[in-house]
N, C-alpha and C positions, 0 to 999 in steps of 0.2 A: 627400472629404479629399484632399487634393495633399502629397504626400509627395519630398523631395530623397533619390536612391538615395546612394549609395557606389559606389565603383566595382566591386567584387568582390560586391556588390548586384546593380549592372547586368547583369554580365556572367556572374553564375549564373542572374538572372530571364529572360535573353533565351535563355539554353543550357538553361536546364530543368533544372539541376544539382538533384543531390538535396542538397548542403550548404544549398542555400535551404529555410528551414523552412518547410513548408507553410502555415502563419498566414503567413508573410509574403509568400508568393505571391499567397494568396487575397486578403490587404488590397489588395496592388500591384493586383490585377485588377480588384478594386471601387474601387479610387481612379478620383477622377474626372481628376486629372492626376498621372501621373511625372512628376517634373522631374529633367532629368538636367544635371547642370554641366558647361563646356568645361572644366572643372579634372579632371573625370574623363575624358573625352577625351584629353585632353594627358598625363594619366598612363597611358592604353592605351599611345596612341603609343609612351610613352619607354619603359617596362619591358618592352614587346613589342619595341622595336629592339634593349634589353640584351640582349635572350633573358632578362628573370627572368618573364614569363610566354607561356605561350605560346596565342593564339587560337582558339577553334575555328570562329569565322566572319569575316573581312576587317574592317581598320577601315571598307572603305565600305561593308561588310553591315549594321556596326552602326551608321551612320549614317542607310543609308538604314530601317532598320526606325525608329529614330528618327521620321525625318522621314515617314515614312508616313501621320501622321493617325491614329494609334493611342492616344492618350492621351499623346503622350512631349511633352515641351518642353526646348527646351533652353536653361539659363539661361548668358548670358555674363557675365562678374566686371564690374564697377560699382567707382567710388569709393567707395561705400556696404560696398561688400564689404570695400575693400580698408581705412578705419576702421575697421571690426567688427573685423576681423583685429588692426590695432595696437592694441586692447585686449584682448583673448584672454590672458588666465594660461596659462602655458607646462606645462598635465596633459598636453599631447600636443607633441610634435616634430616627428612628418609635417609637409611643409608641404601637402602634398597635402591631406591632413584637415583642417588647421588652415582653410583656405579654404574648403573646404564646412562646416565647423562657423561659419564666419562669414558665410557664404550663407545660411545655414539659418534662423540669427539676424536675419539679416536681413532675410529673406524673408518672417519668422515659417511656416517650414517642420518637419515632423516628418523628420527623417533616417533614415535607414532602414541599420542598418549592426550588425555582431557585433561592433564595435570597443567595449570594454569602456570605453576613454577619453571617449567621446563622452558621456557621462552626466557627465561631471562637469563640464558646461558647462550654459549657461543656455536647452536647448534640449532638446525631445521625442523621444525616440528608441523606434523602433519596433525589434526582433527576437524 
């Protein structure tokens, strides 16, 4: 199964954070691909420059474990994406999410996220 993380996903799966619930670790491990979006990227970047979060490994830590050959890919946003998105009913604001919920969609991907809004789109969510 190939599963689209979240970013607060990503970056508990890659730290070994105990708020990752272990069902969701274990699926991520057995998945035959993580696919990680530059939409979650570009939101490390920006809340990590705000200071509203803070890292415990370098954006090019977490690129390079990425790009390792490890099961990760990483999907760029498409015209396809950006359609999906100006249909999206507005249950959610993020636009952060809003994009990977129309990635996902379009991907026909299972997202993988504790965001309680992501279910009420027309998309699989794992937690």
């Amino acid at each position: 199964m190939e599963y689209l993380v979240d970013t607060h996903t990503l970056l508990w799966y890659l730290d070994g954070h105990p708020a990752l619930p272990r069902n969701v670790a274990i699926a991520l491990d057995k998945s035959d691909k993580i696919v990680v979006s530059i939409v979650s990227l570009w939101e490390i970047t920006i809340k990590n420059s705000l200071g509203k979060i803070e890292l415990s490994i370098s954006l090019e830590e977490i690129y390079s474990s990425l790009s390792a050959g490890n099961g990760f890919s990483i999907l760029d946003i498409s015209f396809d994406h950006l359609i999906s998105l100006s249909k999206l009913n507005h249950y959610h604001n993020d636009p952060f999410d809003r994009l990977l919920i129309a990635q996902a969609i379009s991907e026909n991907l299972t997202i993988v996220s504790a965001d309680r809004h992501f279910s009420e789109y027309p998309v699989g969510v794992l937690w």
